[in-house]
C-alpha positions as CSV (number, residue, x, y, z in Angstrom):
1,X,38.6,-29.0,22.9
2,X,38.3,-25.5,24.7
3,X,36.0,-26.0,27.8
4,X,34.1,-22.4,28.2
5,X,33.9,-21.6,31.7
6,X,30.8,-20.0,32.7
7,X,32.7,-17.2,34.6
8,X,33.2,-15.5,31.1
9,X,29.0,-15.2,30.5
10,X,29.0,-13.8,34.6
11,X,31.6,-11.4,34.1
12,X,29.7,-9.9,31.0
13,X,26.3,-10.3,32.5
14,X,27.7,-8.1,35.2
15,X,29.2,-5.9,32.9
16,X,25.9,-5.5,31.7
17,X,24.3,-4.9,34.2
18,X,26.1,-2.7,35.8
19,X,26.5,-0.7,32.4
20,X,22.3,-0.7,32.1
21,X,22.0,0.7,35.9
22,X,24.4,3.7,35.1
23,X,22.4,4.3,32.2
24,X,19.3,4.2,34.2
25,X,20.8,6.3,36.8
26,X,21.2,9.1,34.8
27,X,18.3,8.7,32.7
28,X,16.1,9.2,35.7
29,X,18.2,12.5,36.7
30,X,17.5,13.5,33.2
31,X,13.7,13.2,33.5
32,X,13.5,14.3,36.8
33,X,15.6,17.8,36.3
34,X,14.7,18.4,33.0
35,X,11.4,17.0,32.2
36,X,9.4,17.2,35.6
37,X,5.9,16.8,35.9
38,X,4.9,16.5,32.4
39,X,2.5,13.3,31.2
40,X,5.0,10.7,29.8
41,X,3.7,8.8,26.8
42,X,0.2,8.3,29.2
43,X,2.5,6.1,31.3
44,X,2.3,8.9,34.6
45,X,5.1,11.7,35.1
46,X,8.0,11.9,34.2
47,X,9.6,12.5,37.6
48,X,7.7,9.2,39.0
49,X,9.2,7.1,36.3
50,X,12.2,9.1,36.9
51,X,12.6,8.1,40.5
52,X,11.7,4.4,39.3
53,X,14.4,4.7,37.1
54,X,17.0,5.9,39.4
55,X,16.1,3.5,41.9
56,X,15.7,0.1,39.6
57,X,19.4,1.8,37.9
58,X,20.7,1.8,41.5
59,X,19.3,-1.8,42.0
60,X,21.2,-2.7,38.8
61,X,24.5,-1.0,39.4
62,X,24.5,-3.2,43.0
63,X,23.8,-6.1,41.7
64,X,26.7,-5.7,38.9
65,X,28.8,-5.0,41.1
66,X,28.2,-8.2,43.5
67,X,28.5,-10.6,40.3
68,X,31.9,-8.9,39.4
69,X,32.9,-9.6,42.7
70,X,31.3,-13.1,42.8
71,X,33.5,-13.6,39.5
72,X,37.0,-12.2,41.1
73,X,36.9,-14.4,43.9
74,X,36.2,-17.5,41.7
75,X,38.6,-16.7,39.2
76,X,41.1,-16.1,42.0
77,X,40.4,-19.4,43.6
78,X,40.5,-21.3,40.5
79,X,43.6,-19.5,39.3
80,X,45.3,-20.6,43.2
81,X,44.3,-24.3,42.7
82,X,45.4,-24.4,39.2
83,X,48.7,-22.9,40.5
84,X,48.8,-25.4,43.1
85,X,48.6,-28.0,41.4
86,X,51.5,-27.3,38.8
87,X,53.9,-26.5,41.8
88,X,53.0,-30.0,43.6
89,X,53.3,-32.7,40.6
């Protein structure tokens, strides 16, 4: 039997992540430059939840970033200690 490592559902988590702060990012440009100061859906501005979601898009981005990196240096380590252990029988 296959055992699933759970660096596959990290490495996609980041993915997403990352993907869903670059969407952010440029949806609060969007509604910042091209919107502005118009009432959005009663919620406030649309340049305040613009900046909200540039920033929480930035926030996202980061963090994406940090698991794909969190993911690279496991996979690396486990890849070295599987190689390791083929060389020395």
């Amino acid at each position: 039997m296959v055992q699933k490592s759970p660096d596959f559902f990290l490495s996609i988590t980041a993915f997403v992540l990352y993907i869903a702060g670059g969407i952010g990012i440029f949806g609060g440009i969007a509604l910042v430059a091209l919107i502005g100061g118009q009432d959005l859906f009663g919620w406030g501005s649309a340049k305040t939840i613009g900046y909200l979601l540039i920033c929480t898009g930035v926030c996202f981005s980061i963090i994406g970033v940090l698991f794909l990196r969190l993911v690279r240096n496991r996979t690396n380590t486990l890849l070295s200690q599987r190689s390791a252990s083929k060389e020395n029988p």
